[in-house]
MITI-680977 format. One record per residue (C-alpha): residue number from 1; residue in one letter; chain; x, y, z. Coordinates in steps of 0.5 Angstrom, whole numbers, padded with zeros to 4 digits. Each point is the difference from the previous one (the first is absolute). Last residue first. Example, Ala and Ser with C-alpha at 12.3 -4.5 7.8 and 13.67 -1.06 7.14 Angstrom:
% residues 2
n_res_chain_x_y_z
2_s_A_0027_-0002_0014
1_a_A_-0002_-0007_0002
//
This chain:
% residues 93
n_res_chain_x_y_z
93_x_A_0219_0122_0225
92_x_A_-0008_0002_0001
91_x_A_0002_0005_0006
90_x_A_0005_0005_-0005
89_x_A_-0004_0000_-0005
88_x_A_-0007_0001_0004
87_x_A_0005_0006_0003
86_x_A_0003_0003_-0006
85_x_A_-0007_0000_-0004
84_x_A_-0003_0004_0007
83_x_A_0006_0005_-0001
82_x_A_-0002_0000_-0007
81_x_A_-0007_0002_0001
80_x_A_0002_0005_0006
79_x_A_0005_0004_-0005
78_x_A_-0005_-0001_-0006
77_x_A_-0006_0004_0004
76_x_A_0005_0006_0003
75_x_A_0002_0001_-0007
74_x_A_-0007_0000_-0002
73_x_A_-0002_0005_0007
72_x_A_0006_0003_-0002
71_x_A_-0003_0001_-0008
70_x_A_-0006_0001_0002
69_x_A_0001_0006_0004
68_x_A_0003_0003_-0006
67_x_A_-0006_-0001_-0004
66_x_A_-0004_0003_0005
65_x_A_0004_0007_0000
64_x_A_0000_0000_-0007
63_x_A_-0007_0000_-0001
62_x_A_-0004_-0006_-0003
61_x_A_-0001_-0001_-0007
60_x_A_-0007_0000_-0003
59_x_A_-0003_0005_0006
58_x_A_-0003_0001_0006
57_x_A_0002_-0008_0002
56_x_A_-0004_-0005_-0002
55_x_A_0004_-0007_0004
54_x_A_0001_-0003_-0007
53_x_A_0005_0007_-0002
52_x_A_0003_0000_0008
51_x_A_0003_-0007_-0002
50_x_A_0002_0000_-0007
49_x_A_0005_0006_0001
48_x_A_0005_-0003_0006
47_x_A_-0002_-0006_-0003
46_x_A_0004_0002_-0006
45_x_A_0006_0003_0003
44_x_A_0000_-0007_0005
43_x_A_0001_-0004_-0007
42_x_A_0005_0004_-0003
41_x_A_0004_0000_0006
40_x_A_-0001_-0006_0001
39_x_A_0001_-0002_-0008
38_x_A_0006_0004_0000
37_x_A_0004_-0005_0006
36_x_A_0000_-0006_-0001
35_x_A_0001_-0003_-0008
34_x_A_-0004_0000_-0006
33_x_A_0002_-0007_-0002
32_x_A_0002_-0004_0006
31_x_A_-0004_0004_0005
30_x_A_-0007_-0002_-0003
29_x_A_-0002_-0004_0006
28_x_A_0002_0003_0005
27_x_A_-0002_0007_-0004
26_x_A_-0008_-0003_0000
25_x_A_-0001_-0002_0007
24_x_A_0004_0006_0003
23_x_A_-0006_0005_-0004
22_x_A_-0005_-0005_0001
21_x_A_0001_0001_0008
20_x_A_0000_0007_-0001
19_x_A_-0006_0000_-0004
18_x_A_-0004_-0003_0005
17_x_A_0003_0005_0005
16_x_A_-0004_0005_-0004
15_x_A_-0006_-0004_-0001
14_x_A_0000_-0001_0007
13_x_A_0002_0008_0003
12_x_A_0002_0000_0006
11_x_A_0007_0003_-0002
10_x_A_-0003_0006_-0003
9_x_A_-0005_0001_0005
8_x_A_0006_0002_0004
7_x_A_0004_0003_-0003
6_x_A_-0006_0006_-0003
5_x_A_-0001_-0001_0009
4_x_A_0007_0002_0000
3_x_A_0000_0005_-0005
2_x_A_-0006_0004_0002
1_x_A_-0007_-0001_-0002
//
């Protein structure tokens, strides 16, 4: 599988995707005590490990190449949920 298609199943993922949604729902709500930024970052790392480790990959961690690849595709998953956030919060006032 090369990298696009790798991209590709990536952020077609549901349980990955559902994962993301959770990821922006918990850091709104624990913004004020833990802050923005790290618990995003730490949370699209942990996704990028947790996904391909449920889905029975070869081994118990995935390969470096698949972890990077999630990692975009996670970044790319929380750009898109908070651009959707922006726009519901936009239009409700």
């Amino acid at each position: 599988m090369d990298l696009l298609q790798l991209l590709q199943s990536q952020l077609l993922d549901p349980f990955r995707v559902g994962l993301i949604v959770a990821l922006m729902f918990t850091q709104m709500r624990t913004a004020a005590s833990t802050g923005a930024l790290l618990p995003l970052v730490f949370g699209v790392l942990f996704v990028a490990l947790i996904a391909p480790m449920t889905h029975g990959s070869v081994g118990f961690l995935p390969d470096l190449r698949t972890f990077l690849v999630g990692v975009v595709a996670n970044i790319i998953l929380l750009a898109v949920v908070y651009g959707v956030r922006a726009v519901v919060m936009r239009t409700r006032g």
